[in-house]
Each structure stands twice: as structure tokens, then as C-alpha cells.
N, C-alpha and C positions, 0 to 999 in steps of 0.2 A: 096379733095374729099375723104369719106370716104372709107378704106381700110378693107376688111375681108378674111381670111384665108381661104385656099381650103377646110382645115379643115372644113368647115361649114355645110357643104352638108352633106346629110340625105341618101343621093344612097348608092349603094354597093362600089364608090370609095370611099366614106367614112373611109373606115376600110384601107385603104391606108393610109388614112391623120392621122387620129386619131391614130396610131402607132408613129406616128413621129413625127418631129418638127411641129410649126406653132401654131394655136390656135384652138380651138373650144369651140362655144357656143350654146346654146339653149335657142329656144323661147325668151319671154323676159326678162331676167336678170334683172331685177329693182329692188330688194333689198328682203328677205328672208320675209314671212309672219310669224308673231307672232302666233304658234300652240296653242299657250296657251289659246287663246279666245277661241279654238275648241275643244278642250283636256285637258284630264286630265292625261292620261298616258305617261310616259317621255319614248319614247325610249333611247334617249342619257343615261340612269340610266341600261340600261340592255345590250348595246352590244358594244363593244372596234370603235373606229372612224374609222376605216377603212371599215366599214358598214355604216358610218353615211349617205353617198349620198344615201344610199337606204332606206332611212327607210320613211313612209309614205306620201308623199308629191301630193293629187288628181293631183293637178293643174300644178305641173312642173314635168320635167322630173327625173331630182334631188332635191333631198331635200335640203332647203336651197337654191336653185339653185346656187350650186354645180356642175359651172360649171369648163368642164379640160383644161387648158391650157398650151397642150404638149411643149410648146416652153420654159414653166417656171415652170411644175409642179415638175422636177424632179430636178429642181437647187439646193436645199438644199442639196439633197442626195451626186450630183453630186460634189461638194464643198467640204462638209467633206469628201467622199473616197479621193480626191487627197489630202487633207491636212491630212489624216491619212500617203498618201501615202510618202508626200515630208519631210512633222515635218515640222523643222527649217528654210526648202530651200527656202521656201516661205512664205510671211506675209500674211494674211487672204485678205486682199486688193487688193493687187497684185494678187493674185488666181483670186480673183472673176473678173478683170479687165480682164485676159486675156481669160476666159473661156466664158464670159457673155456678152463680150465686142467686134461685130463685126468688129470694127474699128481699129482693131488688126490686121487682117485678111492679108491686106495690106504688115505689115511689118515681115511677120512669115520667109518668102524667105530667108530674108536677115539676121533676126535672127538666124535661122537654120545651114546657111552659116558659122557665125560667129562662134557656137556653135560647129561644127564638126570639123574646122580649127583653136579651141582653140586663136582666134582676139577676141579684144574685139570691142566693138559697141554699142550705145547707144538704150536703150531698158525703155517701161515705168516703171517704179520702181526700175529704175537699178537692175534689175534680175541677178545672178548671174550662169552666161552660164557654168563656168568651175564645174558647179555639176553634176553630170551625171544624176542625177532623174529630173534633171528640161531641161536637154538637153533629157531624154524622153518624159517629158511635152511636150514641143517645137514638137518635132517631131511628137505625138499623138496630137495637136493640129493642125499642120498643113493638115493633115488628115480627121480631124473633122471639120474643118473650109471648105473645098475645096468640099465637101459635100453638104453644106446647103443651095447650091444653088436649091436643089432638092427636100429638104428633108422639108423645110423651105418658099414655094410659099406662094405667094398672089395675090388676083388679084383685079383690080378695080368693085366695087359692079355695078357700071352702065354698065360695059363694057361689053353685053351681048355675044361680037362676042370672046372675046381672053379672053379664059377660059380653053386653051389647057395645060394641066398638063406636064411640063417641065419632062422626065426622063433621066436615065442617061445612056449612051453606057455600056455598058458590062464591055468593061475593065478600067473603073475607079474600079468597085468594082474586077475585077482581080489583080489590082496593090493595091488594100489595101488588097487584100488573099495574095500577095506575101509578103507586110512588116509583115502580121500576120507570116508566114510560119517562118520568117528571124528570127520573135523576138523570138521564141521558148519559153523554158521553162526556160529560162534566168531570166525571168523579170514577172511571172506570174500576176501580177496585170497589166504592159503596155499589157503583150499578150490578156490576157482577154477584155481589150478597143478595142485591132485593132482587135479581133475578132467582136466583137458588132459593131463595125463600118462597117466590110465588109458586115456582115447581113444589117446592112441599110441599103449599097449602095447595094446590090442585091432586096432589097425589093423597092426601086424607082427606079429601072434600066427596060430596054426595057423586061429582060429577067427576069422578077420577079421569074417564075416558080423556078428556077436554085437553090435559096434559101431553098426550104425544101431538095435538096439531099444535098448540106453543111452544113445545119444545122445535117440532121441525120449524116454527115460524123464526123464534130467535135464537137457535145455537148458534148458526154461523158469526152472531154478533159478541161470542162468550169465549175467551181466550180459553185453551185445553189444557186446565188444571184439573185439579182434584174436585172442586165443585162439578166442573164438567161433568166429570164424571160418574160422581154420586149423583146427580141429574139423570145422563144418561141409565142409570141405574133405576130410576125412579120409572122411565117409562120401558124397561127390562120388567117390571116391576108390575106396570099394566098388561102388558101382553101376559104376564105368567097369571094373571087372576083371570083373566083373559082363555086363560087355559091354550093360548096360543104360543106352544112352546119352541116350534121352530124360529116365529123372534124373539123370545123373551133370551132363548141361550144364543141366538146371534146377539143378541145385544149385550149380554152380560162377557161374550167371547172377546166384545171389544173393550171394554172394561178390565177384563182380566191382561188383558194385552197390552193394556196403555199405561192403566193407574196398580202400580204395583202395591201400594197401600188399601186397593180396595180387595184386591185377588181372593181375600179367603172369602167376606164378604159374596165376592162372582162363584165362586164355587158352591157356596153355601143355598143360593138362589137355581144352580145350575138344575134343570132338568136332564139327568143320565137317559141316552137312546141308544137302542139299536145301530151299527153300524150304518142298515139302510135308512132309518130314520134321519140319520146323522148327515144326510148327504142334503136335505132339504134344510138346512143351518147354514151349512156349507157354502149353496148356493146363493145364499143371500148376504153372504161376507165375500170381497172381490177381491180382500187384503190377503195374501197366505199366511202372514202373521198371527191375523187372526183364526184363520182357520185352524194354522197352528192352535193355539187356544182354546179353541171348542174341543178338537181331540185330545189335550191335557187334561180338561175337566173332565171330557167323558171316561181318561184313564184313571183316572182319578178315582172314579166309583166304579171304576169295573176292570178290564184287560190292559195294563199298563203295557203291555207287549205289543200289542196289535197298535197303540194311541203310540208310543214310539216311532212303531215304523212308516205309519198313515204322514208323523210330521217330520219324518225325517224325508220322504219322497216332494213335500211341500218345502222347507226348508232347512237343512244340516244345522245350520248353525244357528237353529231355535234355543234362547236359552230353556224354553219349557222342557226339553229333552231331559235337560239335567235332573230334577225335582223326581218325573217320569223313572228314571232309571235309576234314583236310591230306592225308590216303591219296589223296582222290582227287583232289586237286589236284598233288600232287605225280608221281601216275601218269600226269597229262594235260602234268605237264611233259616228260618222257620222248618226248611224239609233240612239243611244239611248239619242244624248244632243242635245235635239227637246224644253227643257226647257227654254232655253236664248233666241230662238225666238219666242216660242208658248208659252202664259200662258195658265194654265187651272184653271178651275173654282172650283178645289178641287185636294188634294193632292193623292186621289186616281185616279181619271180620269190621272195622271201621270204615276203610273205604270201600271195601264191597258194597256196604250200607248204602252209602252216600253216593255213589260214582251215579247212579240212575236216576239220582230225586232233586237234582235240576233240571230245568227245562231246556231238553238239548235244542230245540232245533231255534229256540232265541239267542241262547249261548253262544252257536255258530255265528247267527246274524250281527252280535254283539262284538265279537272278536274282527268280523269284518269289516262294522262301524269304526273301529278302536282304528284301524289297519289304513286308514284315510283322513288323521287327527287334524289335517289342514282345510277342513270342510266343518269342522266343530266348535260351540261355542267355550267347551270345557274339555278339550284332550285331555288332561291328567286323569278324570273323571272315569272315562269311556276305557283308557288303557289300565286304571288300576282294577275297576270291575271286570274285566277282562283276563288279569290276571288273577287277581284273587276268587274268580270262581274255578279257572283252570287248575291252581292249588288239588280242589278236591276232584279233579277228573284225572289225577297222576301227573299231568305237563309240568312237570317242575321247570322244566327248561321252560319253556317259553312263560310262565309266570315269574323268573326272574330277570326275563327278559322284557316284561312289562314292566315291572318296578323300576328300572334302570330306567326306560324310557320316559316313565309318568315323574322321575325326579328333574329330566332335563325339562321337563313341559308345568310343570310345576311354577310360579311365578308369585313365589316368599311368602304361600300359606303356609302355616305352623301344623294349623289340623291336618292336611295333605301330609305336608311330612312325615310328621307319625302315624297317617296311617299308612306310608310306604315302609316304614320302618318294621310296625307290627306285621303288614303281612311278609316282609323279607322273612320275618323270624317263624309264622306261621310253616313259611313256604322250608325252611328249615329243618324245623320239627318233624315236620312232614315226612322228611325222607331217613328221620334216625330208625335203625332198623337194631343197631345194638350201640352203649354208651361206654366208652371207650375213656382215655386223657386226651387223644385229638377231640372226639368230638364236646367234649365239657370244657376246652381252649375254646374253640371255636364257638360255644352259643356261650359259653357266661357271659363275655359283656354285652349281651343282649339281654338277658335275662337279668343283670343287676339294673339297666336302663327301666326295665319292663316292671319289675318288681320293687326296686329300689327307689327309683328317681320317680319314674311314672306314676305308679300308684302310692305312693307314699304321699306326695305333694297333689293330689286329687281330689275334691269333693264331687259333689253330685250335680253342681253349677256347672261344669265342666262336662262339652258336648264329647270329647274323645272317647268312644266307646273303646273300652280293654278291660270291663273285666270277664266275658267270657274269657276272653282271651286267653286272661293269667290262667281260668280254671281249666280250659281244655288242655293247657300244656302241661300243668302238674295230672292229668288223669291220662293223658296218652304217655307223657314220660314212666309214668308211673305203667302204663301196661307194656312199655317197652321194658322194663325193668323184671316184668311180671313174664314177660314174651321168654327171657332170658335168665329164669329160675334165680332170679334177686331179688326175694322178696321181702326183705328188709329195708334196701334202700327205694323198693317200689311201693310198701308203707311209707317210707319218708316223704317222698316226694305226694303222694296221696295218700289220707289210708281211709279204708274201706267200713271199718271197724270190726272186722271177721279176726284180724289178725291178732286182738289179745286174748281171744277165748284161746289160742293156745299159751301155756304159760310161758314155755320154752320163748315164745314170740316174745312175750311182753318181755321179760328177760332178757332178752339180745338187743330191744331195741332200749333197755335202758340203759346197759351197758355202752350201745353206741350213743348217747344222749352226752353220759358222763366223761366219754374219752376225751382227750385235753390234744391231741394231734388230727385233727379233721382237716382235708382239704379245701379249697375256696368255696369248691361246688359245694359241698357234706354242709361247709359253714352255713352259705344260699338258705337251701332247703331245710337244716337244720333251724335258721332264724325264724323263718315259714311255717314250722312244722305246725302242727293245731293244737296239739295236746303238749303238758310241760308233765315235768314229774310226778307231781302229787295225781293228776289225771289218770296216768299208770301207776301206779303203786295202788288208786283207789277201786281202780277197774280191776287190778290183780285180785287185790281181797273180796271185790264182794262176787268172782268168780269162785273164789277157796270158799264162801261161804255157802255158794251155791253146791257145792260138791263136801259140804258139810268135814271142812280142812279147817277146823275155827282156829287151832294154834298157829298155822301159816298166815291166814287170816289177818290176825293181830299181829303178827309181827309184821308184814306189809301194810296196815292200815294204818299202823304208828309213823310210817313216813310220810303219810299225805299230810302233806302237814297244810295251814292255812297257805293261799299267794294273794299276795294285791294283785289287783287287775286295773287297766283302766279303760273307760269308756273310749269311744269315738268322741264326745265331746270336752274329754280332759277330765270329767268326773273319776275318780276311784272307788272301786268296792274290794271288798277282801272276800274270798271264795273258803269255804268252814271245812272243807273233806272231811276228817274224820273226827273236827270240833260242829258237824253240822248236827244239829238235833232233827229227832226224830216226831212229827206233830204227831202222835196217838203213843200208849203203852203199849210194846211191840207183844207184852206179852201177857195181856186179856185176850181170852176167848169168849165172847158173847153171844148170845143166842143171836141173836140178828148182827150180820154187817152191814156196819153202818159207819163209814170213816171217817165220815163228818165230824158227827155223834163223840167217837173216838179222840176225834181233835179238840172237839169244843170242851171234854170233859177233865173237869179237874184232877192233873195228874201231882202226885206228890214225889215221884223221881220223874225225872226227866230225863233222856238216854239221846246219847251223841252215837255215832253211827260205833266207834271206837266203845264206849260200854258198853252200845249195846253186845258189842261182840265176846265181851271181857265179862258180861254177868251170862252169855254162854256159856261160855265156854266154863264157868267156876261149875254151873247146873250139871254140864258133861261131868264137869268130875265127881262132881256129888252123886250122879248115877252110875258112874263107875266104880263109886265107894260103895255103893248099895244105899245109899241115906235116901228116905222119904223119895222111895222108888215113883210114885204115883204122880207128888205134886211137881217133883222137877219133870217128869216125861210128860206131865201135861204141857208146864209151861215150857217147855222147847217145842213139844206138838203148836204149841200157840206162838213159839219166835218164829218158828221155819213158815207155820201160815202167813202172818202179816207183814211177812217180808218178801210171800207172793203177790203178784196179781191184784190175789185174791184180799186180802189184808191191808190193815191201819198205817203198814210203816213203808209204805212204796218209797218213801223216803230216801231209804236204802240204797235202793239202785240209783236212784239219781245220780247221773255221771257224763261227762260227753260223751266219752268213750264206749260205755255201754248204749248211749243213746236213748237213753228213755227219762221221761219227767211228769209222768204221772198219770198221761192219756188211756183212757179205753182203747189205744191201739198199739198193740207190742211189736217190735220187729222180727221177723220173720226168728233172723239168730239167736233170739234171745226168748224165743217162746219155749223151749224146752228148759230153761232154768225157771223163768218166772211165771210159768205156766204150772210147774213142775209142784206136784203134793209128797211127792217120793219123801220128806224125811218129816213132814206133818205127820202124815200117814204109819213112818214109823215109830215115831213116838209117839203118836195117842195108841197107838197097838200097844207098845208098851206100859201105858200110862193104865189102857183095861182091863193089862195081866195081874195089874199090881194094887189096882183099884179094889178096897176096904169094905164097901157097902155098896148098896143098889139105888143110894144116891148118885156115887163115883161113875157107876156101871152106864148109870140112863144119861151121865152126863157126856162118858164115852161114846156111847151109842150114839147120839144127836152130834157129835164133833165127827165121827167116823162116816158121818151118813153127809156135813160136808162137804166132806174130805171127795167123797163119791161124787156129791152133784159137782164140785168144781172139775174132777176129773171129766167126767163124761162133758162138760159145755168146754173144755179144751181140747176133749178127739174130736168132737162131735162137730161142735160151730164155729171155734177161734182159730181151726187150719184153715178155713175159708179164706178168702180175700174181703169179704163181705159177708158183717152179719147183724141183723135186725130183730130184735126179741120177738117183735109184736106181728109178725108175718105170717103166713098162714104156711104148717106145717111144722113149724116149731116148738120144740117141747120144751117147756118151762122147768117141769120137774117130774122125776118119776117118784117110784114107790122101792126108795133106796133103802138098801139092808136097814143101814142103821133104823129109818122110821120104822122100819118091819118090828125092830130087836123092842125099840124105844115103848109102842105101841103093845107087842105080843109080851115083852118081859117088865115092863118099868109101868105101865100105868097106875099105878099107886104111887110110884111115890110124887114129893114135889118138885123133882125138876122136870118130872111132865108135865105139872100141872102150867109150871112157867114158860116152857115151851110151848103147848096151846096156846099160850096167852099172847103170844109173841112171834109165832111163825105162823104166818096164812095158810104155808105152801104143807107142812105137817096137819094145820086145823082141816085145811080141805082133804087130805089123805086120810087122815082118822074118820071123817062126815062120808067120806066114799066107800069106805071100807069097813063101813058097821051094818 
């Protein structure tokens, strides 16, 4: 049964757990989202990793979700101090076995034993007890280990009744003050441990209080490390159960300020106030460093703007500014990169968009900050946010004017680099108005960098945000192209997928695919492009087939021919276009749809998109010869259905280009084909002129009736954006011709009786209607 740590909880015992052993997680943890689709500003390029779990993240608590798991976050640190502490005494292995390793626990008694009475005794890694730093070990382990029964809980996630928080009698953590007291100033790094140790055991003891007057009795005698600090955290820790949050976030302000390894920890703990609340924190921190601090955290969970300028009037050159300020640049990218999902109809309708959905009056202050970089802990920082939001307020000038400056202040980060480099190209783009041979001089070797170099050699490990990037500039180039009635190489550069329902389109753009003189730029984008030939050639036919062209049809589906493809991880697959099979027989008509059903069921021909096209079109001619008028216009009335919507062989359209694979939701463009009954509809009409008995007839009648219900739920509820069977007001089914004809002319024979037996929606219209 799944196990989770006290740690977990979100209450004010929280700040208990979260000081100490055990684990802690948040939300769901399923793996980091790639910012880079959403962004283009890198925090990781402006503020050291111990800020990194704060830097913008809507959706999780931590960035990266970045979640802490006290029971292993500190084992590194914890590791190298004692092997700085021991050298030689102990192998790296042996360390970590006995520190990491509960299973130890057991035999420390008796190693102890042996250790003070100079016996020897068998120990794992044959340890050598007659050293006296590792006969400290042994003893500061025994101490730490006898502990964790406390410090260290879990409890069963189902077990809602026994959740009661184990602590510890008082004088356990008296008898670890008394081995502190003993070990004096003898041994200052063991003193320093059984000091840290006795704060824990007072901080999960009955008498938690008791901790902040030994802490004020002995810090001064505790060098200002990381124990310090996680100390000082522990009695952060008492005030917040305490529910006295003006110390608890003074205290954690100074934590955050000093121990850059505990920071997300201090935020994690940090109670968010009101401005005026904030000022009672304030007063109780004398350092403006710290004060600095308490206004990062409180930006942190709320106005990164307002926490800015609070610690910029305290200190300029706070590095917490920095951390502050990807928040809020990265929040103002959320209002202005509306391009990768909304196109617009012109490249000015874009910055209209966007000129207003920054926040001007921090903008200004930010440009002002940028405008005094000798007062800052990270100029390049301040002058590249400065220009890269002015990009989208028109100032091109003065955003090239930033970049320029933020590469002399710059000081041989690689990430900074390129992101002066992306926005130089941004701020570029920007101003193309029409695409000319100067201006495809002037950006390709940007764009080969950007496209070629850059992303090419990129995984997902890599903090460099650029791939909005690459996308907003093939979808502005591409409305630049659109701005200036080229809309062929404005498919190139983007395409929309509107542009092969015209044939003529698809057509030109295959012809420009196959030309053998293409420019560098044509080469670029042509490398880029999404779609390769068999993609067009597939999407050409099964639009001829939509408009019922079966002979053009086939002759462009014979070119799709198979492509290898290869994965992102080196894998290959081969793509089947018009060797893809079809999962159903496209040309059953059954009384229930059911494509399952259809798939599951034993077919004895199997139909590849190409036969299926080719036993078509042989039916066309056989109805055009006059031969068994009835069974071929049924089975074409039954190709032209399941190769809607509606029908077995959606198969069909599967295609990039038409962009559909088999959802209950059709793109808007493509709903008048595969919505479309238009040539079902005429060949069961034909199929009931031709029809021999009043078997044929009743079978017509129930295909035509259909034919009806699929029309009427495509005007009726698939123009919607939104639609729900089961809602109130919606009609399931009417009392369609056909059930009229089937019901008023056919009930004797047996394919009504099969019908009842098989459609609810006819069984309930017949029991209404009698």
C-alpha cells in the first residue's frame, strides 16, 4: 500500500515536517513542462540555481516541480562535511553506508561499545574504531539515528484514523544537550552536529516551545553554516505553529538571505501578507538585506512588481531583484505570445493586439531601473528585459539599443548571449513589413543559427528557451507573405492547412517542392516545411474523393507513395499513405453503427486507402454500364458513408494535412466534406430506384432515414463549438422519413423485423406511434 510522508500536508503542521526528515511533495509531480513552447525569456540565463524553484512556473508550486525531499535533500552536503571531517578515516562508501543507511541503526550499540573499550568487532567495511574521529562518527551517529523515529514519520495514505504525529519526551532532546554540553569546544565540528541534533529533538519533542530560548541561549557559540541555518529555521518553524507569522517570515527572511541552499525550503514555509501586514516583518529584521528577502518571498506569491520596487528603494543591487524580475517578465509573456495560438489576418492586427497587454506603468519603471546599471547586481538582466518588452511596444530603436548594451555588460554567459542574439532577431522580424532579397540577406544567417545550429543540437535538458520563438517567426513571416498576396511561400514558411482544399494550391506547391533552382532562403524553409510529398498528393485525393473525382483521385493517390520517417529518439517508422489499410469494410452497411464492431469483425478483403479507391471507382463504372444498378449504388451509397464522420473507414482521411485522426472533433474546414452525406444520399436514392423487391425497398428506407438523422446532427449540433448528447434540450432522434416509409410501407417484411431488433431509436418510434 502506498506510503507518504507527514511531510505532505499543507496545515500549519506542515512547517514541522518540512524542517525535518521525511519527504515532501506537491501537487502532481509528473515530469517538468518544456517553457520553451510558452517563452522566450530564460530565467535560468539571469539568476544563480538556488532561485531556480522560484522562477515562473503558473501551474505548479515549483518550477520544474521542484519538489523537496528533506529526508535526501541535504545528503550531499551532509557527506562531504564528514569526509572533509574524517580525510582518510573513511572511504566515500563506507560514509555514505553508515549515514544513509538505516540498517546500521541496529548495530551502532555494540559498535559504540567496542569503540570506547578499544575491542575490536566486526563492523560493515571494516571501519577502523581505534581512530578517534570515526569513534566521534559512531557516537554522532548514534544520536542521529535514535532520533528519526520522530523526526522521520509516515503514515498509511488510506489509514484515515492513525495520523497522530509521534513526538518525543523532553528528555531525549536533554540528554543530546547534555552530550552537546560534555563535547565542548574540544571537537568544534562533532559540537556543532550534537548541537543541530538537540534543536531537532526539541523541535519534535512535546515541549517544541523550549527551542527558541536554546537557540537564543547557544547560537552565538555555532559558526553561520548551513546547520545554522536549518536551526534557525526550526525555530521559523515554532513561531509559524505558533501562528505568529510576523516571526516566523522574519525568520525564515533571514534564512532566505544567508543560506542560499535552504531558499526554496524559506519560501516554502514563508507566510504571503498584505503589504501593511508586511511592514510588521519588516520591523523586526534591522538588516535591509533581509528585508530585501521577506519582499522576494512575499513576491513571490503575489505582486512581483510592487516586491521589485519595495527592494529596490532598500537595496539596488539585491541579487533577489533578479529571480523577481524573470517572474515578471515571464508573467507579461502569457498576455503578449497570443501568436502560436491565434493567427491574425495581418501583421499589424498583431501588435495592436499586444501594444496594451503589458503592464505599462512597471515597463516605464523597468526601463528606468535598466537606465542606472551601475547601481545593479545583474545589468545585462534589467537592460535585456527592457528591451525585449519594448520590441512589442514598437521602440525598435531603443530595443536595439538595449541588446548592444546588455552584450558589453554581459560577462561570458553563453545563455545571456543567445538570448541577446534571439531577441536581436526578434526585434528584426519585427519591423519586416515586405520580404524582399535585401531583407532574406540580411536575416538568413540568423535564421540558419536559429533553426539550424540552435535547435538542431537542442534537447529538453537545455534551459535556452527558442522554441516559441522559431514558431512565432515562421507564423508572422508567413502573414508577412499573406500581408503581401504570396500565398504560396506564406504556406511555406507556415501552413495553415486551408490551403490544399484548393487543388490549384496543392498543385503549385508541389510543383515549387520539386523545382531543382530554389534560393538559400526557399532551400531554409523548404527543409522546414511540415509536409513532404506523399502528404500532398494524399490530401489531394482524398479531397477528389470528397467531391466524388474517383479517377483524379487514383491517379494522385498512386503517388503517396510509403516515406520512412524517423523519430526524435533515432527510432524509424515507415508512414503507409495509400498502402495504409483500412480497420472496417468501407463497404457494409449495417443496421447499427458501430466501428468497433466493424473493426473487430472478420474481413475476408482488406482495402488499402488506394483499393479502396480502385474497387470505386470499377462500381462507378459498372453503374454507368447499367450492371446490377441496385447492389453497386447501394455499395457506393455504403463507400461514400464510412468514409464519413459517420462511418467504419475514417481511416481515410487520416492525413497531416487534412488534419484529422479519428476524434469526435472535426476541424471547422473539413466539416463540410466529412460531415457531408451529399453522395451517400445519392446513391442510396439510386440504389431505391433500382431496388427489385420490398426487401431492397425497407432496406433503402432505413439507410435513407440515416442518411437524414446524420444530416440533421451536422446543421443542427456539429456547427456548434460545443456539443453534449445528453443535455437538456437535445434531440436524439426524430421521426425521420425513412422510419415513416420503413414503418408505414415495409412492416412485413424481414428487414424490419431486423431492424426492431436492432435499433432502440426506430423500436421507440414504432411503440410511440402505434
Amino acid at each position: 500500500m502506498k506510503k507518504l510522508s507527514l511531510k505532505n500536508s499543507l496545515t500549519a503542521f506542515s512547517i514541522a515536517a518540512i524542517l525535518g526528515g521525511g519527504a515532501y511533495a506537491f501537487a502532481c509531480a509528473d515530469g517538468g513542462w518544456d517553457f520553451s513552447y510558452l517563452s522566450s525569456f530564460t530565467p535560468e540565463a539571469f539568476a544563480d540555481k538556488s532561485y531556480e524553484p522560484m522562477f515562473y512556473a503558473p501551474s505548479d508550486r515549483f518550477y520544474n516541480n521542484a519538489y523537496m525531499e528533506n529526508s535526501t535533500m541535504y545528503n550531499e552536503d551532509i557527506v562531504a562535511d564528514w569526509q572533509d571531517y574524517l580525510g582518510n578515516a573513511m572511504k566515500p562508501d563506507a560514509l555514505k553506508y553508515y549515514l544513509l543507511n538505516d540498517s546500521i541503526t541496529k548495530d551502532l550499540g555494540r559498535i559504540e561499545k567496542a569503540a570506547d573499550n578499544n575491542e575490536h568487532t566486526e563492523t560493515p567495511y571494516n571501519i577502523n574504531l581505534g581512530n578517534s574521529k570515526v569513534k566521534n562518527f559512531i557516537k554522532f551517529l548514534k544520536v542521529a539515528k535514535s532520533i528519526e523515529k520522530y523526526t522521520a514519520q509516515t503514515y498509511d495514505y488510506w489509514d484515515y484514523q492513525n495520523r497522530v504525529t509521534l513526538k518525543a519526551d523532553a528528555s531525549v532532546a536533554g540528554k543530546i544537550e547534555q552530550i552537546y554540553n560534555k563535547t565542548g569546544k574540544s571537537d568544534p565540528f562533532i559540537a556543532n552536529r550534537m548541537w543541530f541534533q538537540a534543536m531537532k529533538a526539541k523541535f519534535y519533542s512535546v515541549d517544541q516551545k523550549s527551542l527558541i530560548g536554546y537557540f537564543n541561549k547557544t547560537e552565538k557559540e555555532q559558526p553561520r553554516n548551513t546547520l545554522y541555518y536549518r536551526a534557525l529555521a526550526y525555530v521559523g518553524g515554532v513561531y509559524y505553529n505558533q501562528k505568529n507569522f510576523e516571526k516566523s517570515n522574519a525568520v525564515f527572511a533571514e534564512v532566505f538571505n544567508a543560506a542560499p541552499s535552504l531558499r526554496q525550503m524559506a519560501v516554502y514555509n514563508f507566510k504571503p501578507m498584505s503589504k501593511d501586514k508586511l511592514q510588521g516583518v519588516l520591523h523586526q529584521a534591522s538588516d535591509k538585506n533581509v528585508q530585501a528577502a521577506a519582499w522576494a518571498m512575499n513576491g513571490y506569491y503575489g505582486d512581483e512588481a510592487l516586491a521589485m520596487k519595495e527592494i529596490y528603494k532598500l537595496s539596488p543591487a539585491s541579487p533577489h531583484l533578479n529571480f523577481l524580475l524573470t517572474r515578471w517578465v515571464n508573467s507579461q509573456e502569457e498576455n503578449i505570445n497570443v501568436f502560436i495560438e491565434n493567427g491574425f489576418k495581418a501583421t499589424g492586427d498583431y501588435f495592436k493586439h499586444i501594444k496594451g497587454k503589458i503592464d505599462q506603468p512597471t515597463l516605464k519603471w523597468i526601463n528606468e531601473v535598466a537606465a542606472k546599471p551601475e547601481l545593479l547586481d545583474n545589468p545585462a538582466l534589467w537592460t535585456l528585459a527592457s528591451g525585449y518588452l519594448n520590441i512589442f511596444q514598437g521602440n525598435y530603436g531603443l530595443a536595439e539599443k538595449a541588446f548592444a548594451l546588455a552584450k558589453t555588460q554581459n560577462k561570458g554567459n553563453e545563455l545571456v548571449d543567445k538570448q541577446i542574439k534571439l531577441f536581436n532577431l526578434v526585434n528584426k522580424i519585427s519591423q519586416v513589413k515586405k520580404i524582399d532579397a535585401a531583407v532574406e540577406k540580411d536575416l538568413l544567417p540568423h535564421l540558419v543559427w536559429l533553426y539550424k545550429e540552435t535547435a538542431a543540437n537542442t534537447d529538453h535538458s537545455n534551459a535556452f528557451r527558442h522554441t516559441y520563438t522559431e514558431t512565432w517567426i515562421k507564423k508572422y513571416l508567413s502573414a508577412v507573405y499573406r500581408d503581401n498576396g504570396q500565398h504560396l511561400l506564406s504556406e511555406l514558411v507556415f501552413s495553415d492547412g486551408k490551403y490544399f482544399q484548393n487543388q490549384d494550391n496543392s498543385r503549385a506547391i508541389e510543383q515549387f517542392l520539386l523545382k531543382n533552382n530554389k534560393t538559400p532562403w526557399e532551400e531554409l524553409f523548404t527543409g522546414m516545411y511540415q509536409y513532404n510529398l506523399s502528404d500532398i498528393y494524399e490530401s489531394r485525393a482524398i479531397y477528389l474523393f470528397y467531391n466524388n473525382k474517383i479517377d483524379d483521385a487514383i491517379e494522385v493517390m498512386k503517388k503517396a507513395t510509403p516515406v520512412t520517417r524517423t523519430y526524435s529518439n533515432g527510432e524509424r517508422y515507415t508512414s503507409s499513405y495509400k498502402d495504409m489499410q483500412l480497420y472496417g469494410n468501407p463497404f457494409n452497411g449495417k443496421i447499427a453503427d458501430c466501428n468497433d464492431c466493424d473493426h473487430q469483425a472478420k474481413q475476408s478483403v482488406k482495402y488499402t486507402k488506394l483499393a479502396f479507391l480502385e474497387k470505386v471507382q470499377e462500381m462507378q463504372r459498372k453503374l454507368a454500364a447499367g450492371e446490377d444498378i441496385y447492389n453497386n449504388a447501394l455499395l457506393l451509397g455504403n463507400a461514400f458513408y464510412n468514409a464519413s464522420y459517420f462511418g467504419n473507414a475514417r481511416a481515410f482521411y487520416y492525413n497531416d494535412i487534412v488534419g484529422e485522426y479519428g476524434s469526435n472533433y472535426i476541424l471547422d474546414r473539413n466539416k463540410p466534406y466529412l460531415h457531408s452525406m451529399k453522395y451517400a444520399k445519392y446513391y442510396y436514392e439510386i440504389a431505391d430506384k433500382a431496388a427489385h423487391d420490398r426487401e431492397e425497398k425497407a432496406r433503402m428506407a432505413y439507410m435513407l432515414a440515416k442518411v437524414e438523422r446524420n444530416e440533421f446532427y451536422a446543421n443542427t449540433y456539429f456547427k456548434k463549438d460545443y456539443y453534449y448528447p445528453y443535455e437538456k434540450g437535445v434531440i436524439n432522434f426524430k421521426a425521420w422519413k425513412g422510419f415513416k416509409d420503413l414503418k408505414q410501407k415495409y412492416a412485413d417484411t424481414k428487414y424490419y423485423r431486423e431492424v426492431i431488433a436492432e435499433c432502440g431509436y426506430f423500436k421507440k418510434y414504432v411503440s410511440r406511434s402505434n
